[in-house]
C-alpha positions as CSV (number, residue, x, y, z in Angstrom):
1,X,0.0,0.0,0.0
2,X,1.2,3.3,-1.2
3,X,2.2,5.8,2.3
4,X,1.4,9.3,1.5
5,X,2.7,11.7,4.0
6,X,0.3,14.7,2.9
7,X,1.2,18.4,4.1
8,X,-1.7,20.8,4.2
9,X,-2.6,24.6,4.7
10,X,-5.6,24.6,6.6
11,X,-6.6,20.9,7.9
12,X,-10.4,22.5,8.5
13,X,-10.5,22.9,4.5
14,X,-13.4,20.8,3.3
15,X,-11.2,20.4,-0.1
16,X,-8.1,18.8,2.6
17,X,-10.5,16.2,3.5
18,X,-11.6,15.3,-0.4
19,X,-8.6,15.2,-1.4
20,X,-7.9,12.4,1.4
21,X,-10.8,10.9,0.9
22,X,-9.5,10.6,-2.9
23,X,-6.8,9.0,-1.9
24,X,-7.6,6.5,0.3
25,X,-10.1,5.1,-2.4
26,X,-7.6,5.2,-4.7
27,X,-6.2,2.5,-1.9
28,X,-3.3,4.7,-0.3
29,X,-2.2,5.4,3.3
30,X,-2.5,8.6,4.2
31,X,-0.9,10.8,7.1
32,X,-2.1,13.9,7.3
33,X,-0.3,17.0,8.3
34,X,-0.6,20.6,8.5
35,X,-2.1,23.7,9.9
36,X,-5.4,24.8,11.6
37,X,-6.9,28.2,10.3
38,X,-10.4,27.9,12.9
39,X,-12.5,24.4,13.8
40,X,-14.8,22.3,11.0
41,X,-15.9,19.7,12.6
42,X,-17.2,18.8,8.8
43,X,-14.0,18.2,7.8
44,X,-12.8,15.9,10.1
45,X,-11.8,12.7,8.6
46,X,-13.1,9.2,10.2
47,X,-10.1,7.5,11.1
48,X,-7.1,9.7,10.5
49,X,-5.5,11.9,13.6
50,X,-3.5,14.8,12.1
51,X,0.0,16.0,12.9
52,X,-1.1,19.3,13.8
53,X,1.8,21.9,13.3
54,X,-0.1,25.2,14.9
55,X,-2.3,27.7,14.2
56,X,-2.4,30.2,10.8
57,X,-4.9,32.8,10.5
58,X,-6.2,34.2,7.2
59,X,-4.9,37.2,5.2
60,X,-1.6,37.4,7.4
61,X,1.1,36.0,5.2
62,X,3.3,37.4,7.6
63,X,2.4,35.2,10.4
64,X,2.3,32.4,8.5
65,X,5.9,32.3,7.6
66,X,6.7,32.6,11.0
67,X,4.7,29.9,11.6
68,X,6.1,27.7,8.9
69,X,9.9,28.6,9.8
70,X,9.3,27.7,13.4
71,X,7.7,24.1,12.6
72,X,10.2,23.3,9.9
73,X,12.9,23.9,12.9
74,X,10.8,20.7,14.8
75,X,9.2,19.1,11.9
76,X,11.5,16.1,12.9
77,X,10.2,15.6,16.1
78,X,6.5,16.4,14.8
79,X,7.2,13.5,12.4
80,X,8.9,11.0,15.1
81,X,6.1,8.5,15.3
82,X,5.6,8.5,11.5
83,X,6.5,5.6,9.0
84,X,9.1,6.4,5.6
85,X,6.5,7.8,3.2
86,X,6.6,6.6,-0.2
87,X,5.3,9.7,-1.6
88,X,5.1,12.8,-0.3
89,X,2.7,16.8,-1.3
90,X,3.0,19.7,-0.2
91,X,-0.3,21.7,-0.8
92,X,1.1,24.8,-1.5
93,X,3.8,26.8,-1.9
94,X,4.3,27.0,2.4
95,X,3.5,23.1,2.5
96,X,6.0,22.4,-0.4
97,X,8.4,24.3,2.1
98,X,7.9,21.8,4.8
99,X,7.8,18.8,2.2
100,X,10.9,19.6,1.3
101,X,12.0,19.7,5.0
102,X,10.3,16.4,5.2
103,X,12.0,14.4,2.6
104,X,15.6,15.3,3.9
105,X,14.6,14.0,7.3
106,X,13.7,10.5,6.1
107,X,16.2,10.6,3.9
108,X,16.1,9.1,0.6
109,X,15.0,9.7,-2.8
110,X,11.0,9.3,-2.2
111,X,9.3,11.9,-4.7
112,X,7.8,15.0,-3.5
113,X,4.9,16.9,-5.3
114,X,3.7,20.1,-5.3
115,X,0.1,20.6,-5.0
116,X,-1.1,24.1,-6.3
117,X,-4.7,24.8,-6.5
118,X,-4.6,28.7,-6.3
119,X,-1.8,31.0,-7.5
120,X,-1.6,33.5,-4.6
121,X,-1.2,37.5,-5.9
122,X,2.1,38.0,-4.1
123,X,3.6,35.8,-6.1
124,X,2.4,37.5,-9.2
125,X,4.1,40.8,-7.7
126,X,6.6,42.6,-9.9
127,X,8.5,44.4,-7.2
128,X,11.3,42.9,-4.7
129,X,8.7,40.1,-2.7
130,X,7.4,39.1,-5.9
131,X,10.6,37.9,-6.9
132,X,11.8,36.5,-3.9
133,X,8.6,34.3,-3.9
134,X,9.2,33.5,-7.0
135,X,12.9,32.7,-6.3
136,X,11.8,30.6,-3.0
137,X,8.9,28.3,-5.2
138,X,12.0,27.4,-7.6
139,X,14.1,26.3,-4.9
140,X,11.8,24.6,-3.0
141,X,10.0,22.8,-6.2
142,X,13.5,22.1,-7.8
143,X,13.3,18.8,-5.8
144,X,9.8,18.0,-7.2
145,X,8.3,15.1,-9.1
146,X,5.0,16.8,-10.0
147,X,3.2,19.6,-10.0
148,X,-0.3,18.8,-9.7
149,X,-2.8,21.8,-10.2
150,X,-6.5,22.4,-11.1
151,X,-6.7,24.3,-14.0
152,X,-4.8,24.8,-17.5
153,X,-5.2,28.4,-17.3
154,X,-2.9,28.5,-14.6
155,X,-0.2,26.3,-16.2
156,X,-0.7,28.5,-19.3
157,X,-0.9,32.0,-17.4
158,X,1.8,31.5,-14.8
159,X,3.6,28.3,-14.1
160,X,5.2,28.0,-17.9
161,X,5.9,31.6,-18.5
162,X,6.3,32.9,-15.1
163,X,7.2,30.1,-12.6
164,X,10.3,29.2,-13.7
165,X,9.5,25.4,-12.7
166,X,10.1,22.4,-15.5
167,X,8.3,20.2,-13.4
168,X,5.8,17.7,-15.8
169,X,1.9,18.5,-14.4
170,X,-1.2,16.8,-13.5
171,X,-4.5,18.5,-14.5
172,X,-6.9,17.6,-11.7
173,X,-10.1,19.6,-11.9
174,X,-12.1,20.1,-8.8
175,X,-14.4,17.8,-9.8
176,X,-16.8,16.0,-7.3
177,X,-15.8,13.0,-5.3
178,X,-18.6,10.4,-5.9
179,X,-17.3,6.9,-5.2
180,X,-20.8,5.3,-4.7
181,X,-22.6,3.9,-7.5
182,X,-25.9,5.1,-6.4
183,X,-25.1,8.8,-5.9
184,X,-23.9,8.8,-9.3
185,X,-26.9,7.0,-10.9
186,X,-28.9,10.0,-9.8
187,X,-30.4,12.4,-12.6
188,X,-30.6,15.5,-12.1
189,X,-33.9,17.0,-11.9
190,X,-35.7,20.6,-13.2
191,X,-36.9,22.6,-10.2
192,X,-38.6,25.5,-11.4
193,X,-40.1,27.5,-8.4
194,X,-43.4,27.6,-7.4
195,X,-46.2,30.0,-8.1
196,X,-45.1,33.1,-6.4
197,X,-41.9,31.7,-5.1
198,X,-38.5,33.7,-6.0
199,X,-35.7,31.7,-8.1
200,X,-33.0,30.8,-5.9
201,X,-29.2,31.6,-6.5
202,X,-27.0,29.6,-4.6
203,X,-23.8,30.9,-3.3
204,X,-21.7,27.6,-1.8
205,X,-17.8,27.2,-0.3
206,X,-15.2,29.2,0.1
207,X,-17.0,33.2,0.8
208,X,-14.3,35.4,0.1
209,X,-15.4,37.8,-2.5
210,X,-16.4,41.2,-1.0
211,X,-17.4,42.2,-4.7
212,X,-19.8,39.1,-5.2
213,X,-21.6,39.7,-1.9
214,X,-22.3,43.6,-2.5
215,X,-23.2,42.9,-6.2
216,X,-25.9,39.9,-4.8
217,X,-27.5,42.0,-2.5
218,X,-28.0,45.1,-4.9
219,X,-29.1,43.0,-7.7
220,X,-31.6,41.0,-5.5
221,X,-33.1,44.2,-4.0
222,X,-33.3,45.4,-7.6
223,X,-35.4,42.2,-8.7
224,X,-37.8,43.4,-5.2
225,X,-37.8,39.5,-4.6
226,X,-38.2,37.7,-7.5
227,X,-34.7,36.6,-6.7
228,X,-33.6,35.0,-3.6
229,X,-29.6,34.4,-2.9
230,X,-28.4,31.3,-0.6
231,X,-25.0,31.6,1.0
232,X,-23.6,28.1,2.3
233,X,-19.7,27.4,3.2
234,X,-17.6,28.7,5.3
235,X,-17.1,32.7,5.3
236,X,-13.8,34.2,5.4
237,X,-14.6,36.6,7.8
238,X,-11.3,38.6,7.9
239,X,-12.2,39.5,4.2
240,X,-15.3,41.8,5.1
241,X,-15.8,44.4,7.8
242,X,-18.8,42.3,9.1
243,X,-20.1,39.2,6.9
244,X,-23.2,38.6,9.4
245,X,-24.2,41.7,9.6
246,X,-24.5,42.3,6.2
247,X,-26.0,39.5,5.3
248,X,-28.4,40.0,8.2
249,X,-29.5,43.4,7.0
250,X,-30.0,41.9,3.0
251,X,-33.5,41.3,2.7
252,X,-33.3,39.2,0.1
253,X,-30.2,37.1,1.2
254,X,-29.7,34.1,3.8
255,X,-26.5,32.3,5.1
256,X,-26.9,28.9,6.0
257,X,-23.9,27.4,7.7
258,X,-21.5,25.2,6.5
259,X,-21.5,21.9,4.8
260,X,-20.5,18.5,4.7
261,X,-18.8,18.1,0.7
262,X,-19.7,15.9,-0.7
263,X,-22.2,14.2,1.5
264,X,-24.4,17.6,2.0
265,X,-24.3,18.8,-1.5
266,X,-27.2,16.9,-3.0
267,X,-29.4,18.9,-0.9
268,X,-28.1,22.5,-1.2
269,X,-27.6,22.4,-4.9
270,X,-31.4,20.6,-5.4
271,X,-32.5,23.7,-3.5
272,X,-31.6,26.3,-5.9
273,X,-31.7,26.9,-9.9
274,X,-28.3,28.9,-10.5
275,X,-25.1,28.9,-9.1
276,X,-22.8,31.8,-8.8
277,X,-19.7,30.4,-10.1
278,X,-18.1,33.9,-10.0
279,X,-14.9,34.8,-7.5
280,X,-13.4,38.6,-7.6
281,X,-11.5,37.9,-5.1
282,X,-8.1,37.9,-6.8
283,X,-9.7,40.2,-10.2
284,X,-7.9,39.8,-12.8
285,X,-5.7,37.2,-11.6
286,X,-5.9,34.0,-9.9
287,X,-9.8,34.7,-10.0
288,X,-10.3,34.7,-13.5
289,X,-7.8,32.0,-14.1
290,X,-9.7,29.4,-11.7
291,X,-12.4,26.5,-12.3
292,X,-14.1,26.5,-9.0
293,X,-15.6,23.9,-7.0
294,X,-19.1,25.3,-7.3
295,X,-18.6,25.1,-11.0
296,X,-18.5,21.1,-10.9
297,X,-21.0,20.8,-8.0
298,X,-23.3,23.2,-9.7
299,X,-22.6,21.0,-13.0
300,X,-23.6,17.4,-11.5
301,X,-26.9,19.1,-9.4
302,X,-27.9,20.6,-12.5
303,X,-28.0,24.4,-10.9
304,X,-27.2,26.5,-13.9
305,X,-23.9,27.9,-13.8
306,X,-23.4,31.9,-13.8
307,X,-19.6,32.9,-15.1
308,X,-18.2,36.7,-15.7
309,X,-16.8,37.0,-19.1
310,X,-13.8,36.9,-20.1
311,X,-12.8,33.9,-16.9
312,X,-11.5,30.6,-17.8
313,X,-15.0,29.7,-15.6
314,X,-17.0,31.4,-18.7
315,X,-14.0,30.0,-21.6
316,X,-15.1,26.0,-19.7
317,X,-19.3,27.1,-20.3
318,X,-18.6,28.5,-23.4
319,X,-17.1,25.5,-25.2
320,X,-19.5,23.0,-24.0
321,X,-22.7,25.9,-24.4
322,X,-24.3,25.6,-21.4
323,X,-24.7,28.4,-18.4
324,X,-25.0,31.9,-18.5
325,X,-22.1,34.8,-19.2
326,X,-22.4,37.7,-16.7
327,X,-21.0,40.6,-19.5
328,X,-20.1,42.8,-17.1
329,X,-19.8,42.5,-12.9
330,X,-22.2,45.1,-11.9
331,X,-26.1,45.0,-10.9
332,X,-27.2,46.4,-14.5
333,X,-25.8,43.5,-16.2
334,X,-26.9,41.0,-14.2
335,X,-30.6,42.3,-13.7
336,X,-30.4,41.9,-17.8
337,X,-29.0,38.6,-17.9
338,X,-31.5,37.2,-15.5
339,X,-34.7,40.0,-15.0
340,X,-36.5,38.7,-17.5
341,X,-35.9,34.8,-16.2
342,X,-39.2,32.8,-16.7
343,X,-39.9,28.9,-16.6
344,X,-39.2,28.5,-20.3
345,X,-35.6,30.2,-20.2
346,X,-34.8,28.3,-17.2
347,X,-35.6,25.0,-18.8
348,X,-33.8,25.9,-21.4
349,X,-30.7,26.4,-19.5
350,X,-31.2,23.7,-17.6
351,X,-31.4,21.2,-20.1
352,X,-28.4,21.7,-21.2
353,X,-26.7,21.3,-18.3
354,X,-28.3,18.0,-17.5
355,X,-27.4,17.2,-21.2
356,X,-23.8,17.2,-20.4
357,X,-21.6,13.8,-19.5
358,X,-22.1,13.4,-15.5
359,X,-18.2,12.3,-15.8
360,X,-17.3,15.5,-16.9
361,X,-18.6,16.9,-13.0
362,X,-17.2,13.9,-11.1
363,X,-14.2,11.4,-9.9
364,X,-15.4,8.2,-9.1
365,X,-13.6,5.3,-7.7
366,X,-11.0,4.2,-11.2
367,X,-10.3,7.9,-10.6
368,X,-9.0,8.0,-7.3
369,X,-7.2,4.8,-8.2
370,X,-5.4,6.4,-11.5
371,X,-4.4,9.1,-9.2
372,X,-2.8,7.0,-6.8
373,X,-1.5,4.9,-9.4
374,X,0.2,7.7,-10.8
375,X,1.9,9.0,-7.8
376,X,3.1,5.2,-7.4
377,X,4.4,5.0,-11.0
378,X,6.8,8.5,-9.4
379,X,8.5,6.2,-6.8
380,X,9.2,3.3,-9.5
381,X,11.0,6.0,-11.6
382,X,13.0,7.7,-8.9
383,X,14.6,3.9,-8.1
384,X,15.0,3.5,-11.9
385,X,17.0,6.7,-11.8
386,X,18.9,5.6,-8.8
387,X,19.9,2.6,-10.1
388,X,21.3,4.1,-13.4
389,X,23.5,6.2,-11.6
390,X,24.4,3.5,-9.2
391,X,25.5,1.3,-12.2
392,X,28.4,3.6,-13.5
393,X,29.3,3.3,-10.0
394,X,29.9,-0.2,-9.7
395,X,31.1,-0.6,-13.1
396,X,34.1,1.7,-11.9
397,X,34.2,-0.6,-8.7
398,X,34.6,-3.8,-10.8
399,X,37.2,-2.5,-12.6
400,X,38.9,-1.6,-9.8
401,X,39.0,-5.1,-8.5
402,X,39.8,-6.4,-11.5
């Protein structure tokens, strides 16, 4: 069995446990260690007891390096109780940091990958920090086996002309785990609302996007409640002045709570007609360069997708015709993309959603297992590599004897 020794950011990230979960279909071992940002119960893994290496809090890259070089300093003792990995990730440029660390504890040549799901705007900086960020991802990744990362835009925008890394990659989306048979057998199904009932946007995950939330709450006051917006996930509280009491004082706007992915998100997505598969958060940037998880969740629930032009997000809708394209990001484009929505345009939309290959939304079981097979087939090449340079080696000791 494959031993994955699995370094993450935020060990109450609902995407940490997936990924785990993943893996350990795909029939690896898996020890997981990282960071906590605040408690998720919901992520919490049946079975597995992280190494936790502190605490990290949001928006304050400063303290997290602090944190990072202080663990790496014990990471050996942190790690005392834990078997030789075969394989080891580093989710994140941070994590890659400590993987690194890692590998020259055990010792060895096991194969470390990097694991970037977000390119983060420092290190798209121009000036001085930009460059030593830069300068620190090529160290650490010159070590690497694979860079595994969710989106082509970001190999295309940054890793090959920016990066500086000639590391092969692994496109894997964030698609949605579905190992059993019977959740993936299930169609999804129209939900027009009822007479006199507003259609229901749903906002789900990660809430970071100031821009989104302000742009949701004028365009729903606009539409007098025709239009009814659903926040689920987890809030990133230290990017607004004060998430609940704005969405407290929205009239037309709830927040939910978290949820369990992917055993919750039957029932959120089959609760609302659109999803808001829009992120400002990084404009221009990381933002537009990302496929979200809402996208794919949205996809297999059969909750129309809603992009901003000119995103990778509205680049993936476009080519397979299906969602709608937000022209602009302000409340005057969206109430004409969707003021007029009535049963017959919403059918329309939805249809071809539902048309689409469910595969195309999901990773089921042979997925998780190519995955794992794939890191495996990285720990058969590294001893291939060893033993061709072992074999001049004893080649020069045989003729030395002789």
């Amino acid at each position: 069995m494959l031993h994955i020794l699995y370094f993450v950011h935020d060990l109450a990230d609902p995407a940490v446990r997936r990924r785990v979960l993943m893996l350990q279909a795909g029939g690896a071992l898996v020890t997981l260690a990282g960071f906590r940002r605040d408690a998720n119960v919901l992520a919490a893994i049946h079975g597995i007891e992280p190494i936790e290496l502190g605490r990290t809090k949001d928006a304050q890259f400063g303290q997290r390096i602090t944190a990072i070089a202080k663990s790496a300093m014990k990471l050996r003792s942190a790690l005392r109780s834990v078997a030789r990995p075969d394989v080891i990730i580093g989710r994140n440029l941070e994590m890659l940091a400590l993987a690194d660390r890692a590998k020259s504890i055990f010792g060895g040549d096991m194969p470390v990958v990097y694991e970037c799901l977000d390119i983060h705007r420092l290190l798209l900086r121009d000036d001085v920090l930009g460059g030593a960020l830069r300068g620190a991802e090529r160290h650490f990744g010159a070590g690497a086996d694979l860079l595994i990362t969710s989106s082509p835009a970001f190999v295309e925008r940054y890793f090959r002309p920016r990066s500086g890394l000639k590391l092969p990659f692994m496109l894997l989306e964030n698609k949605v785990l579905s190992i059993e048979t019977a959740a993936r057998e299930v169609a999804p199904m129209a939900r027009p609302p009822a007479g006199g009932k507003p259609w229901k946007i749903g906002w789900f995950g990660a809430l970071r996007c100031r821009k989104s939330l302000a742009l949701l709450d004028e365009f729903s006051r606009r539409m007098d409640g025709r239009f009814e917006i659903v926040l689920r996930g987890r809030p990133a509280r230290s990017e607004f002045a004060d998430f609940d009491g704005f969405v407290r004082d929205a009239p037309f706007m709830n927040f939910a709570g978290a949820y369990k992915n992917p055993e919750d998100l039957s029932t959120i997505y089959n609760d609302v007609q659109f999803s808001w598969a829009i992120d400002f958060f990084e404009e221009g940037l990381n933002s537009s360069w990302l496929l979200p998880n809402r996208l794919y969740e949205g996809g297999l629930y059969g909750a129309v997708p809603i992009a901003v032009d000119g995103t990778e997000t509205a680049r993936f809708l476009t080519t397979r015709r299906i969602g709608l394209a937000l022209e602009k990001p302000d409340a005057d484009h969206l109430v004409a993309l969707l003021g007029a929505m009535d049963e017959q345009h919403y059918l329309a939309a939805f249809n071809a959603v539902a048309a689409q290959d469910r595969k195309q939304w999901m990773i089921d079981r042979a997925d998780c297992q190519g995955l794992v097979h794939r890191l495996a087939a990285l720990t058969r090449s590294n001893e291939q590599s060893m033993d061709a340079k072992a074999l001049p080696q004893l080649h020069r000791n045989r003729g030395g004897l002789q």
